[in-house]
N, CA, C and O atoms as CSV, one atom per row, in Angstrom:
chain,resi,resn,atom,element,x,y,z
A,1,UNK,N,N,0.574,44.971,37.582
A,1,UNK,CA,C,1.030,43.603,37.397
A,1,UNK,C,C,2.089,43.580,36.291
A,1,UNK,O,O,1.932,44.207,35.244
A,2,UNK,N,N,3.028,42.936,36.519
A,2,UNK,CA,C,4.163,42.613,35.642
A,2,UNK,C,C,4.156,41.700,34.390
A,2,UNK,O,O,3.470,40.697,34.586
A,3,UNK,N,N,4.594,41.744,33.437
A,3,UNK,CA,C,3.994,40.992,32.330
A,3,UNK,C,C,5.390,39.639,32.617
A,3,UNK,O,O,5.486,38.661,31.875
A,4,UNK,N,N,6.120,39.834,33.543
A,4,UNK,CA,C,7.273,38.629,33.587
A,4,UNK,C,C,7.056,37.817,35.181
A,4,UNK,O,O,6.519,38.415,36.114
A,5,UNK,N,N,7.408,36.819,35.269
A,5,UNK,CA,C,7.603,36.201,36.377
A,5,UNK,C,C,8.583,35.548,36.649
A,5,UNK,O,O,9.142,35.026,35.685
A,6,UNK,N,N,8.939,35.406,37.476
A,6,UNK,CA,C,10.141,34.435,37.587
A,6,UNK,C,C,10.357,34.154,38.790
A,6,UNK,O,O,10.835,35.216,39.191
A,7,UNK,N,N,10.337,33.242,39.938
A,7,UNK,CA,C,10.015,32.539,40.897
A,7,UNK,C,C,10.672,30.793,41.421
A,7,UNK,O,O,10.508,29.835,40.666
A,8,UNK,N,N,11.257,30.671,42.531
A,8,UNK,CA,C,11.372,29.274,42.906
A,8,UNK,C,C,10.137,29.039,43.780
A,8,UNK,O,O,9.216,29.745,44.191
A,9,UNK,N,N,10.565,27.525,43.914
A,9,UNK,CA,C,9.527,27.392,44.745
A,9,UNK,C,C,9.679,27.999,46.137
A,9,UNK,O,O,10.756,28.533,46.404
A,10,UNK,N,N,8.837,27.975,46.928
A,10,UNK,CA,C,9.235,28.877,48.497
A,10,UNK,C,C,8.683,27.580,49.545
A,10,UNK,O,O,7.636,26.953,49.389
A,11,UNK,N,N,9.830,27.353,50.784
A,11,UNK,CA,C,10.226,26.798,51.092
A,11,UNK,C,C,9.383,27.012,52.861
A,11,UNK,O,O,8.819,26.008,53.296
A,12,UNK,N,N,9.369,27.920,53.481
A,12,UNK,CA,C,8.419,27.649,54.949
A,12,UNK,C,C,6.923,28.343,54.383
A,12,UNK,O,O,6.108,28.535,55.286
A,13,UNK,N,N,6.560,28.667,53.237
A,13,UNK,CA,C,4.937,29.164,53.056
A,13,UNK,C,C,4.297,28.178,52.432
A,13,UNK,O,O,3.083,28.057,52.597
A,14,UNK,N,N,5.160,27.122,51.432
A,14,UNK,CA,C,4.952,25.825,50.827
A,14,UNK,C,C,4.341,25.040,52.216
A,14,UNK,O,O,3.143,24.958,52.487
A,15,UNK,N,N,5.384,24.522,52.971
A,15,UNK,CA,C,5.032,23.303,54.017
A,15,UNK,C,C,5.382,23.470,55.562
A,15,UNK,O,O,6.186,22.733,56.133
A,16,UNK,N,N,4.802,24.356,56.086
A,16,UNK,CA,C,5.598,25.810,57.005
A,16,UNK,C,C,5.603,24.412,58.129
A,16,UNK,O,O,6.535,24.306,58.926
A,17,UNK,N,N,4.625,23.517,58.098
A,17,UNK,CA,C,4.788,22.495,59.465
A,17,UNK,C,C,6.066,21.678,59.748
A,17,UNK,O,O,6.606,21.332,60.798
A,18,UNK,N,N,6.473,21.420,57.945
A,18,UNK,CA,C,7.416,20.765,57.814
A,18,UNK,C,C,8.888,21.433,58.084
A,18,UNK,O,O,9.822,20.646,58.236
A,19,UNK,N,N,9.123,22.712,58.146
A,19,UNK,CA,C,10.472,24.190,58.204
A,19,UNK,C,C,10.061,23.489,59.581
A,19,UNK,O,O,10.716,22.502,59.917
A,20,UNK,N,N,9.128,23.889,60.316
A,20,UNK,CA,C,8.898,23.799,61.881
A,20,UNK,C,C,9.742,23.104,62.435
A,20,UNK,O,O,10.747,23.380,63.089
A,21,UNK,N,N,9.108,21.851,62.029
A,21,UNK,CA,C,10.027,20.109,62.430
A,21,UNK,C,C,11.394,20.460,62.297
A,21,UNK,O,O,12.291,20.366,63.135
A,22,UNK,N,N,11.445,21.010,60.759
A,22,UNK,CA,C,13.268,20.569,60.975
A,22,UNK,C,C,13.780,21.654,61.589
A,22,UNK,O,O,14.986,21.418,61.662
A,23,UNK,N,N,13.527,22.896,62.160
A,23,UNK,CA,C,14.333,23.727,62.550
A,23,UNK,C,C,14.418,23.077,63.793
A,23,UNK,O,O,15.503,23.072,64.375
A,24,UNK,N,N,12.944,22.253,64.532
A,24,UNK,CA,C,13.304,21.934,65.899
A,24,UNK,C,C,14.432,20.425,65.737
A,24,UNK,O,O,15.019,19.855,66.656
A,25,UNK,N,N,14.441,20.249,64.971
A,25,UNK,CA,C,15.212,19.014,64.759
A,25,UNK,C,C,17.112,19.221,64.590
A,25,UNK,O,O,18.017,18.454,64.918
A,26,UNK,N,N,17.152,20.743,63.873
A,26,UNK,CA,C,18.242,21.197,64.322
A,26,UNK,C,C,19.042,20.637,65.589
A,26,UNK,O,O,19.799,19.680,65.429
A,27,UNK,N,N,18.942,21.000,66.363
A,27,UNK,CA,C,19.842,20.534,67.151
A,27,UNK,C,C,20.511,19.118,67.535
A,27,UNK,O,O,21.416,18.842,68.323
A,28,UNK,N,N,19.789,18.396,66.753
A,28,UNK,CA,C,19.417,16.754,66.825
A,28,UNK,C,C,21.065,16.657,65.809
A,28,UNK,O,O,21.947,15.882,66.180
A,29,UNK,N,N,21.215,17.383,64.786
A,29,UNK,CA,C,22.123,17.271,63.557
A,29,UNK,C,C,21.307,16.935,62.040
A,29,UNK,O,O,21.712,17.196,60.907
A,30,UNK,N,N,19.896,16.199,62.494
A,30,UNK,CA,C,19.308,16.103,61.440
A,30,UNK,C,C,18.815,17.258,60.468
A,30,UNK,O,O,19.251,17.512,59.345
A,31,UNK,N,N,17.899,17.832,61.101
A,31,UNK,CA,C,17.460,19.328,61.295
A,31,UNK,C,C,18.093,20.158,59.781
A,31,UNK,O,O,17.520,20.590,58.781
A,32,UNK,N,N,19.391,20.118,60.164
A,32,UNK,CA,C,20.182,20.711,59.060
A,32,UNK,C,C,20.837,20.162,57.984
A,32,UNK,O,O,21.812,20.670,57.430
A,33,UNK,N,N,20.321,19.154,57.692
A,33,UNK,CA,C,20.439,18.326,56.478
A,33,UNK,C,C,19.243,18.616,56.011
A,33,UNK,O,O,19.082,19.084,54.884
A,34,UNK,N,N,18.366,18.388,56.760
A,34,UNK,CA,C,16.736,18.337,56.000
A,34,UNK,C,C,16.607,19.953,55.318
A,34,UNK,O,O,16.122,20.170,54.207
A,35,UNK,N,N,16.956,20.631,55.910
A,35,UNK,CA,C,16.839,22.268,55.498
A,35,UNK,C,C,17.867,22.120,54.137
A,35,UNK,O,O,17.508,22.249,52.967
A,36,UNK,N,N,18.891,21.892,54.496
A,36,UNK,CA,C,20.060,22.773,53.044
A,36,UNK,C,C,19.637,21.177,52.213
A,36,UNK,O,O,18.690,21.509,51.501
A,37,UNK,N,N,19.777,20.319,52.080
A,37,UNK,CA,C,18.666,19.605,50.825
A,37,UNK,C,C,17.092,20.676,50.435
A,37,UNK,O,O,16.899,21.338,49.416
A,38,UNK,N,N,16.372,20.552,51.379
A,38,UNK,CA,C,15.430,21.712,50.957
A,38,UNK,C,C,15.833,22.428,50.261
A,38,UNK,O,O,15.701,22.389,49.037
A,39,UNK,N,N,16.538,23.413,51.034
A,39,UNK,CA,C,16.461,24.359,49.849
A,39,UNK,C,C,17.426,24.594,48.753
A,39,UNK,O,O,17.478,25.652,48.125
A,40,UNK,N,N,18.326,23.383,48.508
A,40,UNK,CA,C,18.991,22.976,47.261
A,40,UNK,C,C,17.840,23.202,46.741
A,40,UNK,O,O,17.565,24.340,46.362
A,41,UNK,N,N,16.992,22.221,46.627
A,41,UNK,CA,C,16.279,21.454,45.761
A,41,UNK,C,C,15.341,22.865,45.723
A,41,UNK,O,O,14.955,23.066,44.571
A,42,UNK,N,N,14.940,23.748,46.543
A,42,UNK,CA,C,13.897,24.541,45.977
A,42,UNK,C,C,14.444,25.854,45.527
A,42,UNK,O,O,13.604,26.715,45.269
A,43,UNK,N,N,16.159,26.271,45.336
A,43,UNK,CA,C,16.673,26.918,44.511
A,43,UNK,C,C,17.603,26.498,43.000
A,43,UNK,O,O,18.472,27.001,42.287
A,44,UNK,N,N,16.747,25.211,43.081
A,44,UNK,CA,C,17.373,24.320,41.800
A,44,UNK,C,C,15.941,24.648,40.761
A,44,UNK,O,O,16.155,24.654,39.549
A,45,UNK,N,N,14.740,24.870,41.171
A,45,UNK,CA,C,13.817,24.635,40.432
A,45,UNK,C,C,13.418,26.096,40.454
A,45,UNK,O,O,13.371,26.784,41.474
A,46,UNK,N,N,13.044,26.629,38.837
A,46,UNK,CA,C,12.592,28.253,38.701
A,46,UNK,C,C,11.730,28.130,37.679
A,46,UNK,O,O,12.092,27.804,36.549
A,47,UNK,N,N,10.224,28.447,38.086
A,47,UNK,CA,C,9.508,28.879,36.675
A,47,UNK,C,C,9.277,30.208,36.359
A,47,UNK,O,O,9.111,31.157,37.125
A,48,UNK,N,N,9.284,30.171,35.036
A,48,UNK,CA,C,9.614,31.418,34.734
A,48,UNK,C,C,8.733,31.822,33.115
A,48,UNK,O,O,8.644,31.066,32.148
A,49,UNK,N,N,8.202,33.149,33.232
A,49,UNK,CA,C,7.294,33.340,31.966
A,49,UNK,C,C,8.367,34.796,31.361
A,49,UNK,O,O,8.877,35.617,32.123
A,50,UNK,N,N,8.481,34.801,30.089
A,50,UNK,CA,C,9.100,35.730,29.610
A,50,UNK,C,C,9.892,35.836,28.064
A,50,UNK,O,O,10.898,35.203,27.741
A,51,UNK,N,N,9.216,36.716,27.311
A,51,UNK,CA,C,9.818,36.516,25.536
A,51,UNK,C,C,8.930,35.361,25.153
A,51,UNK,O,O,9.127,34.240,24.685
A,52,UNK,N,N,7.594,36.247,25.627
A,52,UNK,CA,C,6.387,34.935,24.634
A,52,UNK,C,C,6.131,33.022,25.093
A,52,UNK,O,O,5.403,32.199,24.537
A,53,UNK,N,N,7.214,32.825,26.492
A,53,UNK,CA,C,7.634,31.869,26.444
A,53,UNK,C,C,7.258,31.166,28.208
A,53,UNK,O,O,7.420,31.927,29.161
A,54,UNK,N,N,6.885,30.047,28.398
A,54,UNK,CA,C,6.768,29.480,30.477
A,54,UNK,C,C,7.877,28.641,29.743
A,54,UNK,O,O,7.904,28.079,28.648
A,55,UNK,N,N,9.084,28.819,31.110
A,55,UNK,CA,C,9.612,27.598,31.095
A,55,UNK,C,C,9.880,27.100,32.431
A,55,UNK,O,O,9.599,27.822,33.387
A,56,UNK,N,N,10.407,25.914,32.618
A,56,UNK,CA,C,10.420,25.404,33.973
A,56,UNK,C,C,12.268,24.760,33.557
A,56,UNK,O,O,12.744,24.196,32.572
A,57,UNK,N,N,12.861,25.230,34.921
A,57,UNK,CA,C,14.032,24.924,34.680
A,57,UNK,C,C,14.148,24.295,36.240
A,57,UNK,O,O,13.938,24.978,37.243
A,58,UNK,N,N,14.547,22.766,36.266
A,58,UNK,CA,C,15.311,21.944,37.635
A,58,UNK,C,C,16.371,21.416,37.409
A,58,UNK,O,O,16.919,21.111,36.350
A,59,UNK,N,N,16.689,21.297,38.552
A,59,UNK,CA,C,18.718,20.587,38.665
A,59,UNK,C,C,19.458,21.837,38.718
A,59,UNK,O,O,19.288,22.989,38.318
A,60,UNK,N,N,20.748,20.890,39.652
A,60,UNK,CA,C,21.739,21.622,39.890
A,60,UNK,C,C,22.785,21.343,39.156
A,60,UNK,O,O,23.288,22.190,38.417
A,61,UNK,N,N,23.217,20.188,39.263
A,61,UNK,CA,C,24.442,19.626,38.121
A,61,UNK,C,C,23.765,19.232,36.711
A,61,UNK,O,O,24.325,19.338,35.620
A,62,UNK,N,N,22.856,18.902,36.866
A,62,UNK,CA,C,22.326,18.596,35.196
A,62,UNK,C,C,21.100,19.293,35.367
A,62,UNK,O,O,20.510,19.556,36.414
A,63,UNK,N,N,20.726,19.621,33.902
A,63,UNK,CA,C,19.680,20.956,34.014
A,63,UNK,C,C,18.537,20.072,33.220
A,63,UNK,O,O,19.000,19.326,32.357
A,64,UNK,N,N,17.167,20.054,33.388
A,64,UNK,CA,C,16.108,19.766,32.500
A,64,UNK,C,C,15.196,21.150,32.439
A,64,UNK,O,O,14.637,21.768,33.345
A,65,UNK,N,N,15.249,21.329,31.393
A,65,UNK,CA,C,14.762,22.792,30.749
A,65,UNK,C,C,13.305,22.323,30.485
A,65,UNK,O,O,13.498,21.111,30.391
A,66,UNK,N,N,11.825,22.522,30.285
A,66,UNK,CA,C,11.224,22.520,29.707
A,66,UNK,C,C,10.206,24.181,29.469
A,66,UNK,O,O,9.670,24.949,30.268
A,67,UNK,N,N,10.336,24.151,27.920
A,67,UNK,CA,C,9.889,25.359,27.391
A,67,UNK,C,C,8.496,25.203,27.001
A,67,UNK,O,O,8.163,24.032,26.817
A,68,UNK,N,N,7.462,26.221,26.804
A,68,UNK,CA,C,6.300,26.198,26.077
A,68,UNK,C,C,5.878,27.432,25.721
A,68,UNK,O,O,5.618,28.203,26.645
A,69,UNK,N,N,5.752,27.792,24.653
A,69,UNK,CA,C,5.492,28.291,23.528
A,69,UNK,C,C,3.786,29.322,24.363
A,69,UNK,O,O,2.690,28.764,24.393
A,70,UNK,N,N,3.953,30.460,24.796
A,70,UNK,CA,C,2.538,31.003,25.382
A,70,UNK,C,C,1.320,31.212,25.077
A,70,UNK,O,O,0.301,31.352,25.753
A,71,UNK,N,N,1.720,31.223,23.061
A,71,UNK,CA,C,0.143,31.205,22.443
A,71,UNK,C,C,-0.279,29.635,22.240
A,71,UNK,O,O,-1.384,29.320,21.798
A,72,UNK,N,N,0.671,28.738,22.592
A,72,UNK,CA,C,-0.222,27.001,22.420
A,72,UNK,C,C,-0.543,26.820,23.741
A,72,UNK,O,O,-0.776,25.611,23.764
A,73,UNK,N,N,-0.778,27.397,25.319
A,73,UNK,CA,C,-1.182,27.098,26.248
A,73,UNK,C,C,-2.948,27.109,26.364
A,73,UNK,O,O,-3.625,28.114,26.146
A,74,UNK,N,N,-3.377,26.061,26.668
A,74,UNK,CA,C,-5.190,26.006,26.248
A,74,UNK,C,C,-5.102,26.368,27.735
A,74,UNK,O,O,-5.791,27.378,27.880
A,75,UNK,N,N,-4.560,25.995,28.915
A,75,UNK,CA,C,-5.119,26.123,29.997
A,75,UNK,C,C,-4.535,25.733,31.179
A,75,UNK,O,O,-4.008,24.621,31.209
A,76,UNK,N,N,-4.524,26.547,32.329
A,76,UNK,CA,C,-3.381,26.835,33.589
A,76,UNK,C,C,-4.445,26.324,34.654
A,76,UNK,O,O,-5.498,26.958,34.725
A,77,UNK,N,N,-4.303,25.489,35.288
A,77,UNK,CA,C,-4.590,24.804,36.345
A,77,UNK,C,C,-3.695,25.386,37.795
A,77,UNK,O,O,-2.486,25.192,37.919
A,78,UNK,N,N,-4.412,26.011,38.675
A,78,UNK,CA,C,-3.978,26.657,39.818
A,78,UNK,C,C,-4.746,25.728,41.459
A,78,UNK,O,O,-5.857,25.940,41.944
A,79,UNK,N,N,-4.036,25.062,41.793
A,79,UNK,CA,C,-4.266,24.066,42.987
A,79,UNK,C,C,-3.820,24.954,44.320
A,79,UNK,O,O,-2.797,25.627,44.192
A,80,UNK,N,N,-4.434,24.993,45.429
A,80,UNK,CA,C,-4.257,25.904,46.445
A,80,UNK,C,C,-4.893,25.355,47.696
A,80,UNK,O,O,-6.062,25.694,47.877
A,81,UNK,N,N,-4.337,24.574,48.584
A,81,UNK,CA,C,-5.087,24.508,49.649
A,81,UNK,C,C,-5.427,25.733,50.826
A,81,UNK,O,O,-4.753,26.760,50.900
A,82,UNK,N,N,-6.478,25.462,51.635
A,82,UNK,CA,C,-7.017,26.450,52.547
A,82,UNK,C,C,-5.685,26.948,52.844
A,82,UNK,O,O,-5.461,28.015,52.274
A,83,UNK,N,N,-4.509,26.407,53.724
A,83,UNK,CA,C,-3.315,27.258,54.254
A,83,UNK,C,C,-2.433,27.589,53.059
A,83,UNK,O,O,-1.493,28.343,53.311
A,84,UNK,N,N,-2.562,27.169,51.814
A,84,UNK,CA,C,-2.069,27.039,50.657
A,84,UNK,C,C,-1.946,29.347,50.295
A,84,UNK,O,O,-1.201,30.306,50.096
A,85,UNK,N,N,-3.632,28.778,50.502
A,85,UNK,CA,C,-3.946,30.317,50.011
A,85,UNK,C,C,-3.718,31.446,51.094
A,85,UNK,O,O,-3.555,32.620,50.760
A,86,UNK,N,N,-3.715,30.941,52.676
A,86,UNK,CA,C,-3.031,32.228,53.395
A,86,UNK,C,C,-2.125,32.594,53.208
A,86,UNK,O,O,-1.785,33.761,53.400
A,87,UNK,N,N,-1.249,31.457,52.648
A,87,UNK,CA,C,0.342,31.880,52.576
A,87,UNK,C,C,0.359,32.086,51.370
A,87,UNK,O,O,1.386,31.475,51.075
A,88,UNK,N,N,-0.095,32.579,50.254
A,88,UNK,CA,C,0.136,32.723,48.913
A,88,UNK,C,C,1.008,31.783,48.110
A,88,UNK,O,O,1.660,32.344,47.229
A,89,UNK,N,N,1.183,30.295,48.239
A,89,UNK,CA,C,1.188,29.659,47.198
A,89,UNK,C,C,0.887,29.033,46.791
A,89,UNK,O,O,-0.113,28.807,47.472
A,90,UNK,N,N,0.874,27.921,45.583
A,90,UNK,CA,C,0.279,26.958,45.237
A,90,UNK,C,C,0.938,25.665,43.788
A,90,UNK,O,O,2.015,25.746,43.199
A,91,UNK,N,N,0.300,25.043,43.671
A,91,UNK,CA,C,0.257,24.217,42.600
A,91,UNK,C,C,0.056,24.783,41.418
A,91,UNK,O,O,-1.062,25.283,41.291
A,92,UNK,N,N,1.248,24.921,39.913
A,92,UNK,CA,C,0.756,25.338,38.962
A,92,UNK,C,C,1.116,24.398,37.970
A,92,UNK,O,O,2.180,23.780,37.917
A,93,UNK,N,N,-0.144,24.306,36.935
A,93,UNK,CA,C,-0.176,23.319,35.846
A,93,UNK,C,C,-0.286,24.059,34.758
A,93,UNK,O,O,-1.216,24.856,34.633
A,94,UNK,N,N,0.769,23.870,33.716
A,94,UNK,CA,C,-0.044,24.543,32.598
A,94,UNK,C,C,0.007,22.749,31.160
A,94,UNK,O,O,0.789,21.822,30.950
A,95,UNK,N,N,-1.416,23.243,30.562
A,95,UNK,CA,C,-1.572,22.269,29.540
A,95,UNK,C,C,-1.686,23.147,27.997
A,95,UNK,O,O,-2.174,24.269,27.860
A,96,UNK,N,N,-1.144,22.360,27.014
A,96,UNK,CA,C,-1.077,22.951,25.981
A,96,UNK,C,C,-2.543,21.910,25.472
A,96,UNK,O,O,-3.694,22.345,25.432
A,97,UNK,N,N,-2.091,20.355,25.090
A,97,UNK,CA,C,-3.296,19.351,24.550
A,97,UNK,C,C,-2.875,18.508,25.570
A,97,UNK,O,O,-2.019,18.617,26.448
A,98,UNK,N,N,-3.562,17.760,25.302
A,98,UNK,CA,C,-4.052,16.054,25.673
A,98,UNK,C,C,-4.525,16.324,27.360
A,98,UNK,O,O,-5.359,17.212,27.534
A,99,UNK,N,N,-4.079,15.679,28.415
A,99,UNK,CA,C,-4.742,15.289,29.411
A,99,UNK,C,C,-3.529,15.154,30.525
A,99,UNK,O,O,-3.791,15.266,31.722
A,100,UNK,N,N,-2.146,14.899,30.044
A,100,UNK,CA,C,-0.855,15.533,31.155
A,100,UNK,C,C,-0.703,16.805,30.724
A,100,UNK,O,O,-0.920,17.207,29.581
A,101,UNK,N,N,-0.221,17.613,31.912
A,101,UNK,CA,C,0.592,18.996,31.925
A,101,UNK,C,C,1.716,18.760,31.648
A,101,UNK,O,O,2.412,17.968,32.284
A,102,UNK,N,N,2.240,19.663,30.257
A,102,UNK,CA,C,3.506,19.447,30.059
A,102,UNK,C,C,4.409,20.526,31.229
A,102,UNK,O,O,5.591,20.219,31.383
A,103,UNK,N,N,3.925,21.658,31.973
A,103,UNK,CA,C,4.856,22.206,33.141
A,103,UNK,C,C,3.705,22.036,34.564
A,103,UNK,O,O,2.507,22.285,34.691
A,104,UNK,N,N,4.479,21.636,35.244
A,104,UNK,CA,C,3.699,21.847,36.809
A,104,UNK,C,C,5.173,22.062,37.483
A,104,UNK,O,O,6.319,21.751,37.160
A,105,UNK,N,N,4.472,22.865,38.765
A,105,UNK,CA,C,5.359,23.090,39.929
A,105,UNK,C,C,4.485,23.575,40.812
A,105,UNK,O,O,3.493,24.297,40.720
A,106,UNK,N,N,5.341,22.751,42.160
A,106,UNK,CA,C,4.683,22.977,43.307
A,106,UNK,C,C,5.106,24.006,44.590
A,106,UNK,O,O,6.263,24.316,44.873
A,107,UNK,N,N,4.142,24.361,45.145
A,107,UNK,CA,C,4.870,25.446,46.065
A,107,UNK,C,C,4.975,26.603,45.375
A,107,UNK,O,O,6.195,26.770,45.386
A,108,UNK,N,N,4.402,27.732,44.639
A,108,UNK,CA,C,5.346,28.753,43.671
A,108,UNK,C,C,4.310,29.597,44.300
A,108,UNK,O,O,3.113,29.562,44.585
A,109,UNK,N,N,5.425,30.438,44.390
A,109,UNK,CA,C,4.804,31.723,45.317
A,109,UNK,C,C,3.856,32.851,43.869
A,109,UNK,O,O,4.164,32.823,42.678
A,110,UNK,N,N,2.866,33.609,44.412
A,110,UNK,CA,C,1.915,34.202,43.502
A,110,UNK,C,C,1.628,33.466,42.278
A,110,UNK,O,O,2.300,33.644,41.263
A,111,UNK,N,N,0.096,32.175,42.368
A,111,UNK,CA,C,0.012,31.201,41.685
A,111,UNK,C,C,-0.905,32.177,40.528
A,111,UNK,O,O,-0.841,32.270,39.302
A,112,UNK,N,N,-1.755,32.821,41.550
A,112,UNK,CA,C,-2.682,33.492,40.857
A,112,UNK,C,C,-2.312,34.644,39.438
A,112,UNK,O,O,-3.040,34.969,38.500
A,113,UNK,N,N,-1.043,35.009,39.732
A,113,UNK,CA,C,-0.246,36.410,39.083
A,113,UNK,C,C,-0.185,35.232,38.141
A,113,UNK,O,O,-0.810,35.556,37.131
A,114,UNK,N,N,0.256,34.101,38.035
A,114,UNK,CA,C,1.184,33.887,36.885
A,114,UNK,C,C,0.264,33.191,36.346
A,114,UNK,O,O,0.691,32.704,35.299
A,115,UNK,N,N,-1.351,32.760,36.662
A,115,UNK,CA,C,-2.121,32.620,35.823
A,115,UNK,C,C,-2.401,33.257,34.828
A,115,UNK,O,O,-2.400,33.024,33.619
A,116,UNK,N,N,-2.849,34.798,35.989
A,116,UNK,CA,C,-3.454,36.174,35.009
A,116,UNK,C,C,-2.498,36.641,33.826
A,116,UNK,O,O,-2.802,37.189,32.767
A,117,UNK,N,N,-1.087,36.213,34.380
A,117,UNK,CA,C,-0.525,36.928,33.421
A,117,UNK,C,C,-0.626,36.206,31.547
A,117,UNK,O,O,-0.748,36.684,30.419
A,118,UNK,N,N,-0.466,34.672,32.234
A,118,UNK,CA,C,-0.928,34.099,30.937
A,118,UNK,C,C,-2.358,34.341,30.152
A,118,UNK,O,O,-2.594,34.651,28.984
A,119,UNK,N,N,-2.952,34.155,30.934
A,119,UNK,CA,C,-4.366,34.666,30.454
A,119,UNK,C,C,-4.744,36.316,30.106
A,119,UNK,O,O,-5.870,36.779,29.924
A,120,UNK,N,N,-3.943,36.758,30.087
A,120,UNK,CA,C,-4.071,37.846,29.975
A,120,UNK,C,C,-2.930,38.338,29.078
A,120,UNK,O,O,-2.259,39.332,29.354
A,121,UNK,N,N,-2.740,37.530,27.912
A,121,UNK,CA,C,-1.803,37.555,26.989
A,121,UNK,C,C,-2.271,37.867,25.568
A,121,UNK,O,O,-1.600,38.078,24.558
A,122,UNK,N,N,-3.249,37.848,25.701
A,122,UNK,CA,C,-4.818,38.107,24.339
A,122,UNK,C,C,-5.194,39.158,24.330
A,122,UNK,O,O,-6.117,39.477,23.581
């Protein structure tokens, strides 16, 4: 296991029913709007652990960075539905205090790796 990650979200293992639709929708003209928005939007967003540090970076023209610090993380919340987990991805939360997650992202391929890896920083 790698002590770095770095990952977008993934795009037919996330919502494979939804790739389905629009590829059949392709031909319609819709089809291919719905795809290249997709996957703008899911090569706009990268989380990423590395130099002591999770950050979550979205946007294409304007960037919102959020950083967190790896020894103030109390605890990584990993969400996975049944097809979630055939296809290896999932929901990741990480909380430092209070009761919101200051990083979540959805869809991120190997939810489990980038738990262990935090947890496994001690």
């Amino acid at each position: 296991m790698s002590l770095n990650y770095s990952e977008h979200p993934a795009m037919f293992r996330n919502r494979p029913f939804s790739f389905l639709l629009s590829v059949l929708l392709v031909p319609v003209g819709v089809g291919i709007i719905i795809l290249l928005v997709w996957f703008m939007k899911c090569k706009a967003t990268k989380l990423e652990i590395g130099n002591g540090e999770i950050s979550l970076e979205q946007g294409l023209l304007s960037k919102d960075r959020t950083e967190v610090d790896i020894t103030t993380v109390r605890s990584v919340k990993v969400y996975q539905s049944f097809l979630n987990r055939l296809l290896g991805v999932g929901n990741v939360s990480v909380f430092t205090a209070g009761d919101a997650p200051e990083i979540s992202a959805a869809g991120m391929p190997r939810p489990q790796e980038f738990k262990d890896i935090i947890k496994g920083r001690e």
